[in-house]
C-alpha positions in Angstrom: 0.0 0.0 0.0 1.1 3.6 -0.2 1.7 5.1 3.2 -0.1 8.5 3.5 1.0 9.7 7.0 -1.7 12.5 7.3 -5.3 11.4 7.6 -6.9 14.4 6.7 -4.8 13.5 2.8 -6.8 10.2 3.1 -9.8 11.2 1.1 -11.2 9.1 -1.5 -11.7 10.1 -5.1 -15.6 9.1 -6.4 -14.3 6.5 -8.8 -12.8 4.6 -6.2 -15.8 5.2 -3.9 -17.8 4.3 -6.4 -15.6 1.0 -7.1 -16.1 -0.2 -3.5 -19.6 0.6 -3.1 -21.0 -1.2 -6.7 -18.8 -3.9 -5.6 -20.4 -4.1 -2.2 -23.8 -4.1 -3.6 -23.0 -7.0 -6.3 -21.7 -9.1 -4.1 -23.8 -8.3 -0.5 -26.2 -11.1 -1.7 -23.6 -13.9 -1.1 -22.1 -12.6 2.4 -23.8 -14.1 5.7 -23.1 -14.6 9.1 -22.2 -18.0 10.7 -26.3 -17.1 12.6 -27.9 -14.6 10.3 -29.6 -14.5 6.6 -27.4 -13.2 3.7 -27.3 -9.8 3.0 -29.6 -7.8 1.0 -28.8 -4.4 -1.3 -31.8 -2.5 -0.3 -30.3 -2.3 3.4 -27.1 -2.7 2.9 -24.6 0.0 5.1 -21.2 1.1 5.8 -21.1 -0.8 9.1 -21.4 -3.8 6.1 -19.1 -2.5 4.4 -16.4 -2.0 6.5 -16.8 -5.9 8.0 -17.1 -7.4 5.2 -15.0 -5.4 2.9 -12.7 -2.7 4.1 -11.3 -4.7 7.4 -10.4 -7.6 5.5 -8.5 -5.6 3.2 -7.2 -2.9 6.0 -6.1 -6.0 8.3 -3.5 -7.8 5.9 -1.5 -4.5 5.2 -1.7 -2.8 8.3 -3.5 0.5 6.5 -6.3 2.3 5.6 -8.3 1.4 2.7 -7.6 4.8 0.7 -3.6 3.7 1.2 -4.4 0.1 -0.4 -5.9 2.5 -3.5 -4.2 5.9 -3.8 -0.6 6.4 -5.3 -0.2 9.7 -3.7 -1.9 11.6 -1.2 -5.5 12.7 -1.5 -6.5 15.8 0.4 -10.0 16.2 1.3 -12.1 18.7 -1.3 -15.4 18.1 0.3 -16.2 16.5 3.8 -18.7 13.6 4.3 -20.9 13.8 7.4 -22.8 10.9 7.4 -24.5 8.0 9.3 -23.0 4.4 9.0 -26.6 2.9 9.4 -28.0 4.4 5.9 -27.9 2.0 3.4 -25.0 2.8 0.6 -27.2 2.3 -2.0 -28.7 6.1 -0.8 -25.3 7.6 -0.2 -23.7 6.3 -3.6 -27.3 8.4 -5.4 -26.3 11.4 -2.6 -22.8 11.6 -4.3 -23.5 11.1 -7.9 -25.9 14.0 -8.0 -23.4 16.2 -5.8 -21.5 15.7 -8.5 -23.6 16.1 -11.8 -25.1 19.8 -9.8 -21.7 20.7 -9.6 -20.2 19.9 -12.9 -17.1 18.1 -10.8 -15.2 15.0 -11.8 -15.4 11.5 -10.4 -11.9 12.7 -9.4 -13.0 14.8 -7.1 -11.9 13.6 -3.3 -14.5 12.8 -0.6 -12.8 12.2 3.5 -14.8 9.7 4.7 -13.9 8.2 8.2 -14.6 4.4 7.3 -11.6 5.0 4.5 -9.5 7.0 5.8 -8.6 4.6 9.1 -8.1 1.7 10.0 -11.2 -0.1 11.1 -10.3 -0.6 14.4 -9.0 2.8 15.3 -11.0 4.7 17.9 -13.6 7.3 17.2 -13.2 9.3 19.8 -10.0 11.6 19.7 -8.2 13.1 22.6 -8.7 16.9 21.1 -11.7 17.5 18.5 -9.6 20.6 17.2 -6.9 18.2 16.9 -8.5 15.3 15.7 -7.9 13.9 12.3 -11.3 15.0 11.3 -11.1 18.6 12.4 -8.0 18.8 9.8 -10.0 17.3 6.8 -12.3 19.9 7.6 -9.8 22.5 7.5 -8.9 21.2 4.1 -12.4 21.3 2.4 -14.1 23.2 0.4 -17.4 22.2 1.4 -18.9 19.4 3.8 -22.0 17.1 1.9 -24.3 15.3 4.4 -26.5 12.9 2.1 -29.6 12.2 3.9 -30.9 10.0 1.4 -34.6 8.7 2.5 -33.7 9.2 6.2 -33.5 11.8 9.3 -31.3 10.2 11.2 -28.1 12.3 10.8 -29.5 14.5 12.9 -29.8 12.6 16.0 -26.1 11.2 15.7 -24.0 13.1 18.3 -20.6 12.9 15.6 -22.6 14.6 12.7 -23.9 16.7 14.6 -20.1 18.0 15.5 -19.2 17.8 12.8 -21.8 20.3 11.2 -20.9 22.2 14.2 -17.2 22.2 13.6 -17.1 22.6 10.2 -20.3 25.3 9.3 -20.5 27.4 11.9 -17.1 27.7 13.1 -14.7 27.2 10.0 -17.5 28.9 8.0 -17.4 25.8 5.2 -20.5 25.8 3.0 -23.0 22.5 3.4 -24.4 20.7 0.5 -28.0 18.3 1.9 -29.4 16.0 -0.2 -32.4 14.6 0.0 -34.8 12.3 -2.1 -37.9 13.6 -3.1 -40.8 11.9 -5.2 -39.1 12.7 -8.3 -35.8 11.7 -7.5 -32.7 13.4 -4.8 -32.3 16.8 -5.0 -29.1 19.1 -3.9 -29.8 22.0 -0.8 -27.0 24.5 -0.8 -26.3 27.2 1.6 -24.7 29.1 -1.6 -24.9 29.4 -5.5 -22.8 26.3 -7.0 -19.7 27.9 -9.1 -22.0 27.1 -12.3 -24.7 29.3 -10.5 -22.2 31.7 -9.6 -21.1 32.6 -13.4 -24.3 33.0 -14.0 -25.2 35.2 -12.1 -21.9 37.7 -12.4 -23.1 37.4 -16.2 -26.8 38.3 -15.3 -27.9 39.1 -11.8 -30.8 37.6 -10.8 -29.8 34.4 -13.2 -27.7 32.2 -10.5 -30.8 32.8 -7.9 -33.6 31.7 -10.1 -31.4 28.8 -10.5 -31.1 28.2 -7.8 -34.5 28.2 -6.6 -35.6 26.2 -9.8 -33.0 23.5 -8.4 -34.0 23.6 -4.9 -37.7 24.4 -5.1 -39.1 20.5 -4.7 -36.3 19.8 -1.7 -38.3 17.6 0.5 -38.1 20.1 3.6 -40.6 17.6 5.9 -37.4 15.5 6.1 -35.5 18.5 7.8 -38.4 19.2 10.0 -36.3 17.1 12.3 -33.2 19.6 12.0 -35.2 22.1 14.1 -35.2 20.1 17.4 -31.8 18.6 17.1 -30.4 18.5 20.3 -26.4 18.0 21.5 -28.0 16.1 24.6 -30.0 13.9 23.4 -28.0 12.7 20.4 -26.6 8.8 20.0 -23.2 7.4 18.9 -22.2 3.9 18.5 -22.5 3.9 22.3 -23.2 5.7 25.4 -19.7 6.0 26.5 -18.4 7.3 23.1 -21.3 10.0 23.1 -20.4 11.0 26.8 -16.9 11.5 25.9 -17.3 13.5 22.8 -19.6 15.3 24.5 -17.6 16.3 27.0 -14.7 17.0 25.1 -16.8 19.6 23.0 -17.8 21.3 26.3 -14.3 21.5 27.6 -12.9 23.0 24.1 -15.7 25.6 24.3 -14.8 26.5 27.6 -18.2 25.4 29.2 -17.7 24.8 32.6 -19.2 21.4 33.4 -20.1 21.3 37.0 -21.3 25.1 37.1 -23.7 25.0 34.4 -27.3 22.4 34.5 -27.4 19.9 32.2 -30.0 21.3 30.2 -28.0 24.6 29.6 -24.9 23.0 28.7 -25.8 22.7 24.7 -27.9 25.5 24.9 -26.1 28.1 22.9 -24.6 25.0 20.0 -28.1 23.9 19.7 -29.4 27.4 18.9 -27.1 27.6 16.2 -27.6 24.1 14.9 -31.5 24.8 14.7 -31.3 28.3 13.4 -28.4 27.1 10.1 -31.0 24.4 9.0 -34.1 26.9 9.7 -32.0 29.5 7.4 -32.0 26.8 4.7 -35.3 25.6 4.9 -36.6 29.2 4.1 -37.3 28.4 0.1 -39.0 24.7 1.0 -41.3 26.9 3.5 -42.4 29.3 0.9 -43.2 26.6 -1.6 -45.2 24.0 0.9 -48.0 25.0 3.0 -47.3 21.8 5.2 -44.4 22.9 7.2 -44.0 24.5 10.6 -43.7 27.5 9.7 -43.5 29.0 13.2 -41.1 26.9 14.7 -38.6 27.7 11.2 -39.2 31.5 12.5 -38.3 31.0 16.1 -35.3 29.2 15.5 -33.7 31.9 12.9 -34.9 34.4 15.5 -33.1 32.8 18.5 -30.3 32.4 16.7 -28.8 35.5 18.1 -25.4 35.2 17.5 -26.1 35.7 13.8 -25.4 39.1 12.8 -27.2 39.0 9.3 -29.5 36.5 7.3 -29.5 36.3 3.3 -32.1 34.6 2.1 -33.3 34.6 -1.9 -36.7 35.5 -3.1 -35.5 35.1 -6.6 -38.9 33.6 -8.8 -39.8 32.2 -5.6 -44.0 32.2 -4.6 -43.4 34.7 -1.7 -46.2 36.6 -0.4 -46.9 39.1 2.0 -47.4 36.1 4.6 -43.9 34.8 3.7 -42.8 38.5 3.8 -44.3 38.5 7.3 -42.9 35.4 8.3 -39.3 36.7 7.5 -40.0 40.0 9.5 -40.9 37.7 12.8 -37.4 36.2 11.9 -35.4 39.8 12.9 -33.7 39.4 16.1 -31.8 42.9 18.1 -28.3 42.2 16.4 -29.2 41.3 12.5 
């Protein structure tokens, strides 16, 4: 294998993710436990994956996957946050339309934990602004959390971090996808670069765009983004939540024994709420089904925020919606 001492340059390109994941699927059908039924492709999931492909591989040369494929180091370009119980089938769909909304290669490099260690290495790092995952962030460009079919992500306490980490404090853009009726569809915080020409061309043109890309997002599946909650959120166990969860507190200089329980995520789970709320603003103004009340009070609580962009361009926006957005003005915007 070729030894890439850095994690964070362990990022895999999409042809060899998507190598490993068609293989995975093919060949799920024959793999079975000595006390369970073979696999099947509809639920098939990176904890699969990584027992029945990766470790195997990882184990015989002592490596991570990405160093049995690369020939050179592979810095992260966009940042994975995902959860290892959604089937692959979803995430492979996620990434292939990242990349056709984009325009980008199948060269272009994803950091995805699973890959980029060695199966068996612990999750849980001494320092989160140290870890190896705090660096790929620092490398990227922009961080993709492909919800697929599912809400999960939002409950798992090392996504949740990582949004944390990586959107509101290093200021990277987010890419969501979900699927809707018609297929998955790409949520941006910002105009993709395609968008972007556009619009220095013609302003007005990278919005409408935009909104004509974004307008049938399945927002009911972010409903759950406006209650997520530090506290509450699981990990592969109890003891590796706790301990993340502490460390976060200690880095952000919350002390611990002085401050209730119920306080001590207060301010992270503000922000959390009010970043999805801001994105959810065009899904709101299209569907008359969403909470519409609890999208304002988040944005609005959000304090910390100094200013709010949000694009009305060929959007259905009313004087309700134009109401709704005033309700969202806090003291410091």
């Amino acid at each position: 294998c070729f030894k890439i001492s850095a994690a964070e340059d362990r990022a895999i390109s999409g042809t060899q993710l998507f190598e490993v994941l068609n293989y995975a699927l093919a060949e799920c059908t024959t793999w079975q436990d000595a006390d369970g039924p073979t696999l099947a492709i509809a639920s098939l999931n990176h904890y699969d994956v990584v027992k029945w492909v990766v470790k195997p591989s990882s184990d015989k040369r002592q490596c991570s996957f990405v160093e049995l494929v690369a020939r050179h180091a592979q810095p992260s370009e966009f940042y994975v946050t995902h959860y290892f119980g959604q089937p692959v089938r979803d995430m492979l769909e996620c990434v292939q339309l990242q990349l056709r909304t984009r325009q980008l290669g199948e060269d272009t490099l994803f950091w995805i934990w699973a890959y980029a260690h060695q199966p068996d290495e612990s999750f849980v790092p001494d320092v989160l602004h140290a870890s190896d995952a705090f660096q790929a962030l620092k490398k990227s460009s922009g961080i993709l959390l492909p919800l697929g079919a599912t809400s999960v992500p939002f409950s798992r306490t090392w996504c949740l971090l990582e949004v944390m980490l990586g959107v509101l404090e290093l200021q990277i853009p987010l890419d969501i996808v979900a699927f809707a009726l018609d297929g998955p569809i790409l949520l941006t915080q910002n105009l993709t670069e395609v968008e972007s020409r556009m619009e220095s061309k013609f302003a007005g043109t990278g919005f409408r765009q935009k909104n004509h890309r974004e307008q049938s997002f399945p927002a009911d599946i972010l409903v759950a983004a406006l209650d997520v909650s530090l506290e509450r959120s699981d990990a592969v166990s109890k003891m590796d939540r706790n301990r993340l969860l502490h460390k976060f507190l200690e880095e952000a200089g919350v002390e611990v024994a002085a401050v209730p329980l119920n306080r001590q995520f207060e301010k992270a789970n503000v922000k959390l709420r009010g970043l999805f709320a801001s994105m959810m603003w065009l899904p709101i103004v299209e569907s008359d089904k969403l909470p519409r009340n609890t999208v304002v009070e988040c944005i609005k609580a959000n304090v910390s925020k100094d200013f709010l962009t949000v694009n009305l361009c060929a959007s259905k926006v009313d004087d309700t919606h134009l109401s709704l957005l005033a309700r969202c003005m806090h003291k410091n915007l």
